[in-house]
C-alpha positions as CSV (number, residue, x, y, z in Angstrom):
1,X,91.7,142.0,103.9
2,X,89.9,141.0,100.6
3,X,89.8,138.2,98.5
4,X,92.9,139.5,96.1
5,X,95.1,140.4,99.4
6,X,94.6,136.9,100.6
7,X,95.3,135.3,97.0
8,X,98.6,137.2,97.2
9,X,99.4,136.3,100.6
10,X,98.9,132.6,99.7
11,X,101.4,132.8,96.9
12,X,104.3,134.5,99.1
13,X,103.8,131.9,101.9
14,X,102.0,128.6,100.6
15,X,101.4,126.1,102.9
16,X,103.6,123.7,103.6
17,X,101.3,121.2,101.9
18,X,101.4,122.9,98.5
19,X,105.1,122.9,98.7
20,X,105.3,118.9,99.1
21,X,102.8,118.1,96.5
22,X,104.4,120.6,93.9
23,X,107.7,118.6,94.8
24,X,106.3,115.5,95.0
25,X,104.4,115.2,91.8
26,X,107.0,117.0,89.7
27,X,109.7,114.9,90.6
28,X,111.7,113.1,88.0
29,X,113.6,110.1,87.7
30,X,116.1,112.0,86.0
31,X,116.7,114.6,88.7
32,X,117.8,112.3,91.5
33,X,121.3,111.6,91.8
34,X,122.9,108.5,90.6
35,X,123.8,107.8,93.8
36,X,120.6,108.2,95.7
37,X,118.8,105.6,92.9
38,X,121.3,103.4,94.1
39,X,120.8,104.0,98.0
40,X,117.6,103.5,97.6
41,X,117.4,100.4,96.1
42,X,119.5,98.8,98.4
43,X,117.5,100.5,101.1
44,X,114.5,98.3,99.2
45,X,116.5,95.4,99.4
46,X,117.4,95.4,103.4
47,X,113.5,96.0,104.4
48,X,112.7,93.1,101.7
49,X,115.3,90.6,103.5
50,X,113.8,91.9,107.2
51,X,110.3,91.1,106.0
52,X,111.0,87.6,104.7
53,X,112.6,87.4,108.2
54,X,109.4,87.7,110.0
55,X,107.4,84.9,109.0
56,X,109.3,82.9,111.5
57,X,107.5,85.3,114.3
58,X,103.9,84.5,115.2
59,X,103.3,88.3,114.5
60,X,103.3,87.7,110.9
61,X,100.7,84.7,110.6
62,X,98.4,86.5,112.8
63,X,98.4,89.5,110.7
64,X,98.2,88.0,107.4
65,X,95.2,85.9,108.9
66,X,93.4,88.8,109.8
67,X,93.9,90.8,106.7
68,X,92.7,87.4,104.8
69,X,89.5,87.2,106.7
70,X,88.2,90.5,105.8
71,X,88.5,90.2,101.8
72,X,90.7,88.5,99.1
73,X,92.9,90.4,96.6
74,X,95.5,90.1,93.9
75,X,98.6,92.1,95.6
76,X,101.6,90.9,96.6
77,X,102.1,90.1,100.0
78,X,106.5,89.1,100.7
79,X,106.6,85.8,101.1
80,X,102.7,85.0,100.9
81,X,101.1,84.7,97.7
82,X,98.7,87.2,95.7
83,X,96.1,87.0,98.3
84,X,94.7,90.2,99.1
85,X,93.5,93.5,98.3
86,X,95.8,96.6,97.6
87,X,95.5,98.5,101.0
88,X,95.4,95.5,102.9
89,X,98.9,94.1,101.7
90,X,100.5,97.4,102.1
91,X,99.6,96.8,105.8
92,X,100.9,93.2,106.0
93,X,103.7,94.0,104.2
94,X,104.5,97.1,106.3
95,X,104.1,94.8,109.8
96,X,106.5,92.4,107.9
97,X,109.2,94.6,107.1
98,X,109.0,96.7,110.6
99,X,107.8,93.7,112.7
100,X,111.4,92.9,113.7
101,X,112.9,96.0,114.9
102,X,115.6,96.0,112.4
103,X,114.7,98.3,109.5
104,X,116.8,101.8,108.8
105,X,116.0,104.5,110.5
106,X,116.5,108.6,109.5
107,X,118.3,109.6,112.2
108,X,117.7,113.5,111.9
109,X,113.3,112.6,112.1
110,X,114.0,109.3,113.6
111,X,112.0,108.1,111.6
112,X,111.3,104.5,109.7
113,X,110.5,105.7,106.6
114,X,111.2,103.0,104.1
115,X,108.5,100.1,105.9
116,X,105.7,102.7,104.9
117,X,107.5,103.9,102.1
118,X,108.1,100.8,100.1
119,X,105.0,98.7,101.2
120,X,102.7,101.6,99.4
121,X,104.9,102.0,96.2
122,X,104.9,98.5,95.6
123,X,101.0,98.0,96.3
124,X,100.4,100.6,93.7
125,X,103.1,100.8,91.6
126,X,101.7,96.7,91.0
127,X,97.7,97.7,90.6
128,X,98.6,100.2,88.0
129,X,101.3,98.3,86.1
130,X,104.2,100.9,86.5
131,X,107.7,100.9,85.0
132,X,110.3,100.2,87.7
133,X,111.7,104.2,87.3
134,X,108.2,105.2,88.0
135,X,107.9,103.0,91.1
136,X,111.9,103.6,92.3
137,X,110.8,107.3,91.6
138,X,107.7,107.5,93.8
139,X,109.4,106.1,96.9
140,X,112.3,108.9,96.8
141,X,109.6,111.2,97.1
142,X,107.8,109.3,99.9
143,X,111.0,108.9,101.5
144,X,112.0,112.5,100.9
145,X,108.7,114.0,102.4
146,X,108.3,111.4,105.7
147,X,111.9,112.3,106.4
148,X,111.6,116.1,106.4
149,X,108.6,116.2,108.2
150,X,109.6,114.1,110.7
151,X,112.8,116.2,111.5
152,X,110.2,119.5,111.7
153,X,110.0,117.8,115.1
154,X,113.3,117.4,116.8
155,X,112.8,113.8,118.3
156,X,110.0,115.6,120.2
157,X,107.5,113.5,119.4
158,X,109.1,110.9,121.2
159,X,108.8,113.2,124.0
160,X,105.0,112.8,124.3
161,X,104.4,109.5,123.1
162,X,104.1,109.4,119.8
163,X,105.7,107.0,117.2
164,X,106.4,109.7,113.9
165,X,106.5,106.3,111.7
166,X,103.0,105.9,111.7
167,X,102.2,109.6,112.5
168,X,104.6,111.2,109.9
169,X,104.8,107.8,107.2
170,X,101.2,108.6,106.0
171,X,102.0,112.2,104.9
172,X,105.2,111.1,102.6
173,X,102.7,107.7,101.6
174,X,100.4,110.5,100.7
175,X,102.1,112.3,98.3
176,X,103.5,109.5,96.5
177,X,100.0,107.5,96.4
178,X,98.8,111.5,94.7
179,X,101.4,111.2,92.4
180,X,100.8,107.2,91.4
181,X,96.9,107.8,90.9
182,X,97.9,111.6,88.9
183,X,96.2,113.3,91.5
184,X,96.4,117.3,90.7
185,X,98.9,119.6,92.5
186,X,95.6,121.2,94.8
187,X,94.3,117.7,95.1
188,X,98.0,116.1,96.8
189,X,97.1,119.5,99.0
190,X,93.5,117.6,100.0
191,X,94.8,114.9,100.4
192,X,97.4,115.3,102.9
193,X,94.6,117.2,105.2
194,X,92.6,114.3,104.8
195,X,95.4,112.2,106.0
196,X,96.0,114.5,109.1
197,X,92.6,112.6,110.1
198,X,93.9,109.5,109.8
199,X,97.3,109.8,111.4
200,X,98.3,107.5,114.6
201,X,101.4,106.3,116.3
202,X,101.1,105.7,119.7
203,X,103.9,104.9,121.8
204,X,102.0,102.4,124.2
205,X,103.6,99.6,123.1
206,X,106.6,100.2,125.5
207,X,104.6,99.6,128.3
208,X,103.8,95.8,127.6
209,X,105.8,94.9,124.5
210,X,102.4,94.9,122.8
211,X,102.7,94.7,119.2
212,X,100.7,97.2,118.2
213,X,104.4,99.7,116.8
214,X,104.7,96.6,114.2
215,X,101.7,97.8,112.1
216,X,102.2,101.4,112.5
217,X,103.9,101.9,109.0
218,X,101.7,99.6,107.1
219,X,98.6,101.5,108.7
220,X,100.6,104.6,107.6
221,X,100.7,103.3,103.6
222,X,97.2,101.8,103.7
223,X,95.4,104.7,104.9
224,X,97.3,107.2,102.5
225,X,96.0,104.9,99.8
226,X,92.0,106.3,101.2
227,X,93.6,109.3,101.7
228,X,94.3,110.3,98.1
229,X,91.5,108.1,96.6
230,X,89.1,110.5,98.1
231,X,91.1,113.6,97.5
232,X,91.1,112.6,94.1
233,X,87.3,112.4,93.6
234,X,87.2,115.6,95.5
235,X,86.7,114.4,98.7
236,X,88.0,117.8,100.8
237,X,90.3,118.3,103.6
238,X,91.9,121.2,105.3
239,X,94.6,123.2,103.7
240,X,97.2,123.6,106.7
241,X,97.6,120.3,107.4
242,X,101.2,120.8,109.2
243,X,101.4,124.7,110.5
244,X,97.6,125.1,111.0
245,X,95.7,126.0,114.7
246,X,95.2,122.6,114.9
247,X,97.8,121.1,112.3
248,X,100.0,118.4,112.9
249,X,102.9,120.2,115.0
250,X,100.6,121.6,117.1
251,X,98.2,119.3,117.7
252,X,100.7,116.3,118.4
253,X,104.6,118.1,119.8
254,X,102.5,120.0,122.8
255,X,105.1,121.6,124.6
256,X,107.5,120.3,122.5
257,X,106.2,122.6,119.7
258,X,108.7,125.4,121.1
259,X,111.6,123.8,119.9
260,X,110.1,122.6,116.2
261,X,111.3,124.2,113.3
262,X,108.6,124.0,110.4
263,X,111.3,125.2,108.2
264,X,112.8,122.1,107.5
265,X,109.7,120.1,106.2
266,X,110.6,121.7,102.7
267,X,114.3,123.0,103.4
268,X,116.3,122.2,99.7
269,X,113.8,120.1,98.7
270,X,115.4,118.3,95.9
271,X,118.9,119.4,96.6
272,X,119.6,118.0,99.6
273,X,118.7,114.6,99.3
274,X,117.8,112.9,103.1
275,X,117.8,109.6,101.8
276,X,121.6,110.4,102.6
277,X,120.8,110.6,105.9
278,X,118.9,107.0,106.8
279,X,121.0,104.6,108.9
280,X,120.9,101.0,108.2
281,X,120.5,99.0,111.3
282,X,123.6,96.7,112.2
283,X,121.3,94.7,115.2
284,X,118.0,93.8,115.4
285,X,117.2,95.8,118.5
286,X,116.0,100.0,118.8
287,X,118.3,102.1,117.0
288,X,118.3,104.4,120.3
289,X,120.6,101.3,122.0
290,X,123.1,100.4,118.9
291,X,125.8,102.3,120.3
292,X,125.5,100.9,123.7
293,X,125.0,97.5,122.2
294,X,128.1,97.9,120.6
295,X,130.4,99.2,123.4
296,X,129.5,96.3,125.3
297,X,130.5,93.8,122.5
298,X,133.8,95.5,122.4
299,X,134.0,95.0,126.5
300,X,133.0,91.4,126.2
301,X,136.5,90.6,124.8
302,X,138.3,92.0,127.7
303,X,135.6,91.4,130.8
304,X,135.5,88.2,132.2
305,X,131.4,88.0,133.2
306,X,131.9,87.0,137.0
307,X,134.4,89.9,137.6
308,X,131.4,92.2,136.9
309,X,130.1,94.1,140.2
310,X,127.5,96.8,138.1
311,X,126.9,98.3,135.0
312,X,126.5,101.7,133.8
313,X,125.2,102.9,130.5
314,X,125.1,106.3,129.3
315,X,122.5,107.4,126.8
316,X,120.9,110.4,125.1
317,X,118.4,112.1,127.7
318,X,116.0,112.0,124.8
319,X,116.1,108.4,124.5
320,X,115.2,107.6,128.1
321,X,111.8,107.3,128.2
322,X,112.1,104.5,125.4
323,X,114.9,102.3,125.9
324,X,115.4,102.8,129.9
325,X,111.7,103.2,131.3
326,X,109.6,101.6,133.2
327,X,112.9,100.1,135.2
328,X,111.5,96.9,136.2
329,X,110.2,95.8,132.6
330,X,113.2,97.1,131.1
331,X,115.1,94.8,133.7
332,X,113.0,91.3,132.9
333,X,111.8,92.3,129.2
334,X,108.6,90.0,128.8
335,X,108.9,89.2,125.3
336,X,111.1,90.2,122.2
337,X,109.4,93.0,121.7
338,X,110.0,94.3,125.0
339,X,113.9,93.2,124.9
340,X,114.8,95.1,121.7
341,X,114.1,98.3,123.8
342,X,115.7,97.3,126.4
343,X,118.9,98.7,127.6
344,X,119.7,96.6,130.7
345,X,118.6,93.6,128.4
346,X,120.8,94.6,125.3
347,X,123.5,95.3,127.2
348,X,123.7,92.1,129.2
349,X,123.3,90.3,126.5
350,X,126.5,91.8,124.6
351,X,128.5,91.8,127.5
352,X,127.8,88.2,128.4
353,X,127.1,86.8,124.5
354,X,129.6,88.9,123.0
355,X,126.4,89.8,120.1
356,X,123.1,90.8,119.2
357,X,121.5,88.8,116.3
358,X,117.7,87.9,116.2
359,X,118.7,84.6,118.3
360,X,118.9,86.7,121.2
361,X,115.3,87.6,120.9
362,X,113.9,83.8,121.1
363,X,112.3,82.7,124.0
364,X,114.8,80.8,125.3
365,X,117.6,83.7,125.3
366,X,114.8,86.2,126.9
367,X,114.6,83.7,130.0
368,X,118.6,83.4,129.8
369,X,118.7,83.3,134.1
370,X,122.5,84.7,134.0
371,X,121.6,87.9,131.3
372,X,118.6,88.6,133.6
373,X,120.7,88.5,136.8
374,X,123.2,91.2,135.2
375,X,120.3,93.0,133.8
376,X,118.9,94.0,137.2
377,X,123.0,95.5,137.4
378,X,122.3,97.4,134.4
379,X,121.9,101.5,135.4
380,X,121.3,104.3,132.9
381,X,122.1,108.0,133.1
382,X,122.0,110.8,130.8
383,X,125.2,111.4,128.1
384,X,126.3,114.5,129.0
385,X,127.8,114.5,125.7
386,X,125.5,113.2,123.4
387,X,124.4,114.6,119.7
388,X,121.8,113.6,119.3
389,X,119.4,113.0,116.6
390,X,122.7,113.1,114.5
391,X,124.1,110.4,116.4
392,X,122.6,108.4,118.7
393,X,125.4,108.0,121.3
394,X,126.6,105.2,123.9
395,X,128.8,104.8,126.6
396,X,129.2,101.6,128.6
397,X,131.0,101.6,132.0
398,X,131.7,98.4,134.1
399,X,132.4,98.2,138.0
400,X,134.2,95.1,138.6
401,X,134.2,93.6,141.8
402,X,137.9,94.7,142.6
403,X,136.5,98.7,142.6
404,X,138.2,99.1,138.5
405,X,136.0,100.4,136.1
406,X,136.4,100.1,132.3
407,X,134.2,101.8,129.9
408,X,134.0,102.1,126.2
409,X,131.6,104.5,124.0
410,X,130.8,104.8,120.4
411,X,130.1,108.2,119.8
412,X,129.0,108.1,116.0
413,X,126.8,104.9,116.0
414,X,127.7,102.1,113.0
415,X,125.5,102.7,110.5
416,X,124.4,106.0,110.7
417,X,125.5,108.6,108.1
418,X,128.4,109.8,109.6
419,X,129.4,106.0,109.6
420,X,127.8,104.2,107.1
421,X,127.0,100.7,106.1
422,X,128.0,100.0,102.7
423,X,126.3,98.9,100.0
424,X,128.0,95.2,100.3
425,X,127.1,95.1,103.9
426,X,123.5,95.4,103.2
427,X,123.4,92.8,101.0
428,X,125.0,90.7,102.9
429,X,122.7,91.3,105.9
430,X,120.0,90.7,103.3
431,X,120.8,87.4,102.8
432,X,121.4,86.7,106.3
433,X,117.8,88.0,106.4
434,X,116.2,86.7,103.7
435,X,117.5,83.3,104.3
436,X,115.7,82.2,107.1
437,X,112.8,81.5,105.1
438,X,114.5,81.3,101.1
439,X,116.8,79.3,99.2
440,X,120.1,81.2,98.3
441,X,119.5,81.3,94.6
442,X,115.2,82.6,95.3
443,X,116.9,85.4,97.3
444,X,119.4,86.3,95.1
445,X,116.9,86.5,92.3
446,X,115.3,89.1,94.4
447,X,118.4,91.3,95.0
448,X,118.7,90.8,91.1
449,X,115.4,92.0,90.7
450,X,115.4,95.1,92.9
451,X,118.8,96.2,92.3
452,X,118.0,95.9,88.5
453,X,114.6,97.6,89.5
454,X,115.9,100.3,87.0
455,X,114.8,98.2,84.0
456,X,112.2,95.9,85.6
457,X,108.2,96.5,85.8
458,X,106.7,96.6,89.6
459,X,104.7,93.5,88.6
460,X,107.3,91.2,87.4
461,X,109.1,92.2,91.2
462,X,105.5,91.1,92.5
463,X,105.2,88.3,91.5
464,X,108.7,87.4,92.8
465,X,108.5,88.7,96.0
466,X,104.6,86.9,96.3
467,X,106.3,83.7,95.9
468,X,106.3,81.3,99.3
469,X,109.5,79.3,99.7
470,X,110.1,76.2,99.0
C-alpha cells in the first residue's frame, strides 16, 4: 500500500483519538444543552461539598502534607489555602473529592468521572485566568470523553482489576488540559498516547482497605496536565492510543476485550449528552451496594433485629468480586474504607441502624459488636435478574428465626438515571456535606459561586473554595 492509500485510509477510519480531540477542542459553550450546563454545575457542587467533607478523615491531612513537602504553589487546594503547585492540587483536590466514597458515578462506564474531571478544570482553568463558560465548557468535554470511553468496556475492567477512574479519567483530563493550553487538533492526538503511558488504577485496594483508590482520579488529572504539556512542545506518543496492538482495550480488558465495543468511545458525540447518564450517590458507601443498602432500610421498619436467623443479598454477578469478596474481610471490614464495599457490613448496618450516613463509617460504628455479629449472617448470590451497568440492582431477603422470609429489592437504584436525584436534593446533600467543616452562609456562598459559575471567572471560585473555615 503506498503513502496516498494509507493517507486515505486514515481519513475513512481515524483513530479514535483524532475523533475525541476534534470533539473536544471544538466544543462550544453554546452547543451544550441548557440543561446539561445546569447538570453539570450541580454535579460541581456535590464533589465540592464531598471534598470539604474529607478533611475530617486522616486521609486528607496526610495527602496535603505530602504534596506540601515536595514544593509550594499558588493553586487552590478545597478547604486548604493557595499552597501548592498546579498538578499537585489537582491531585489533593481529586483525593478530597473521591476520598469518601460518595461522589457520582456513570453508571453505563462505571465510572467517577467528575473527581478527575473537575479537580483538572479548576487547576487550569485558575493558572490561565479563564472565564467561568470556558472552565464549565472544558469539564463537559472531560466528562463527555472519560464517560464514553469507559463504557467501551462494559464494566469489564472491573473484571480484571482495574479501577477505569484512574485508568479512563486521564484520557477525558487529557483532552480538556489540550484544549485549556490550545493544544492543536494532531497534538490532543499525542497527547492522549502519551497518557496511555501514564494510566493506572489498580483495584488492590479491596484487599486491605488501603487507600491507594482515593488518589486514583487526582493522579488521573495531574498526569494529564504532563501529558498535554509535552504533547504541546511536541513531545510524541503513539497514534492508536485506544484500538491499537497494544492500546488501551487490549492491553488492560484481557479476556474481557471480547465483549468491548470500541464503538461507543465516540458514538453521537455531542448529541447524546452522558452527563445525562451520571448518578448522584444517595450513601456514602460503593455505588455497586446502594440498592441493597436501600432494601434493607425499607426492612428495618418491619424486622425486629433479634427475629433475624440469616441474611441473603442478591447482587449483580459483575459486582461480586468488589463488594462481596474476600468473605472474611468483607464480614469484619477493617477500616472505612474497607466497610463502604462491604455488603455484609452495609447491609447490617441498614437493617439494624435503619441508615447509612458517613457516621457509620467512624471507628466506633465499624467495631459495632451486634452489626458484626449479623454481618457474619450476611450471604451473597448472584441476581438472576439484574441489568446491569444500567442499573445496579439489589435484593435483600431475611430468614427469621420462625422459617418466614421477607425480602425487598430495588431494581432501578435511587439516583441513577432512570431515577434521579434532583437538582434540590443535591444541594441539599451539599450542605449536609459541606457543613462538617463550613459555616452555613461560607457554603452557600460556594453553591452561589458555582451555580452562578456561568458569569463568574475560575479565579474568583479559587479563591473561595481555597478558603479554610473558620
Amino acid at each position: 500500500m503506498n503513502v496516498v492509500d494509507k493517507s486515505i485510509r486514515a481519513e475513512q477510519h481515524p483513530a479514535i483519538s483524532n475523533q475525541l480531540a476534534a470533539f473536544a477542542l471544538d466544543l462550544s459553550y453554546d452547543a451544550i444543552p441548557a440543561k446539561i450546563l445546569e447538570r453539570a454545575k450541580y454535579l460541581m457542587l456535590d464533589a465540592v461539598g464531598i471534598a470539604y467533607a474529607s478533611h475530617g478523615f486522616p486521609f486528607a491531612g496526610a495527602t496535603m502534607e505530602a504534596m506540601a513537602s515536595l514544593g509550594v504553589g499558588d493553586s487552590p487546594v478545597i478547604g486548604c489555602g493557595r499552597k501548592l503547585a498546579p498538578r499537585d492540587a489537582a491531585l489533593v483536590n481529586g483525593v478530597l473529592a473521591h476520598g469518601l466514597d460518595y461522589d457520582d458515578t456513570h453508571s453505563p462506564g462505571v465510572i467517577h468521572a467528575t473527581v478527575s474531571s473537575l479537580p483538572l478544570t479548576l487547576a487550569l482553568g485558575d493558572q490561565l485566568k479563564l472565564s467561568g463558560r470556558d472552565f464549565l465548557t472544558a469539564y463537559v468535554a472531560a466528562m463527555e470523553t472519560s464517560t464514553r470511553l469507559a463504557s467501551v468496556a462494559k464494566g469489564g475492567f472491573h473484571q480484571v482489576g482495574f479501577h477505569p477512574t484512574g485508568l479512563i479519567g486521564i484520557f477525558g483530563c487529557t483532552l480538556a488540559a489540550s484544549r485549556l493550553l490550545g493544544l492543536s487538533r494532531d497534538q490532543a492526538a499525542m497527547a492522549q498516547g502519551i497518557a496511555l503511558s501514564m494510566a493506572a488504577g489498580s483495584l488492590e485496594f479491596l484487599e486491605d482497605g488501603a487507600w491507594t483508590k482515593r488518589m486514583h482520579p487526582g493522579w488521573a488529572a495531574s498526569s494529564a496536565i504532563t501529558a498535554a504539556a509535552l504533547a504541546k512542545c511536541g513531545f510524541v506518543g503513539p497514534r492508536a492510543a485506544y484500538e491499537g496492538r497494544f492500546g488501551l482495550f487490549r492491553s488492560h480488558l484481557g479476556s474481557q476485550m471480547a465483549g468491548a465495543e470500541l464503538a461507543l468511545a465516540s458514538d453521537r458525540l455531542g448529541t447524546a449528552w452522558q452527563i445525562d447518564e451520571v448518578a448522584i450517590k444517595p450513601i456514602p458507601a460503593c455505588h455497586f451496594a446502594h440498592a441493597a443498602a436501600d432494601a434493607a432500610v425499607a426492612l428495618s421498619k418491619s424486622v425486629k433485629p433479634t427475629d433475624i436467623r440469616s441474611v441473603d443479598v442478591l447482587v449483580p454477578a459483575e459486582v461480586i468480586k468488589t463488594v462481596c469478596e474476600p468473605e472474611e474481610n468483607k464480614r469484619a471490614p477493617a477500616n472505612s474504607y474497607d466497610a463502604q464495599f462491604s455488603i455484609p457490613y452495609i447491609v447490617a448496618t441498614g437493617l439494624l441502624r435503619g441508615r447509612f450516613t458517613l457516621d457509620e463509617l467512624d471507628d466506633r460504628a465499624i467495631a459495632d459488636r451486634e452489626v458484626l455479629a449479623l454481618a457474619r449472617r450476611v450471604n451473597h448470590a448472584a441476581d438472576p435478574a439484574s441489568t446491569f451497568p444500567k442499573h445496579y440492582t439489589g435484593e435483600v431477603i431475611v430468614t427469621l428465626n420462625d422459617g418466614r422470609k421477607v425480602r425487598h429489592r430495588e431494581g432501578v437504584n435511587r439516583g441513577c438515571a432512570d431515577r434521579p436525584l434532583s437538582n434540590a436534593e443535591i444541594e441539599t446533600k451539599y450542605f449536609d456535606n459541606a457543613c462538617r467543616l463550613l459555616t452555613r452562609e461560607h457554603a452557600e456562598r460556594v453553591r452561589d459561586a458555582l451555580v452562578g459559575i456561568d458569569g463568574g471567572s475560575v479565579a474568583a471560585l479559587g479563591d473561595l473554595l481555597a478558603q479554610p473555615a473558620k
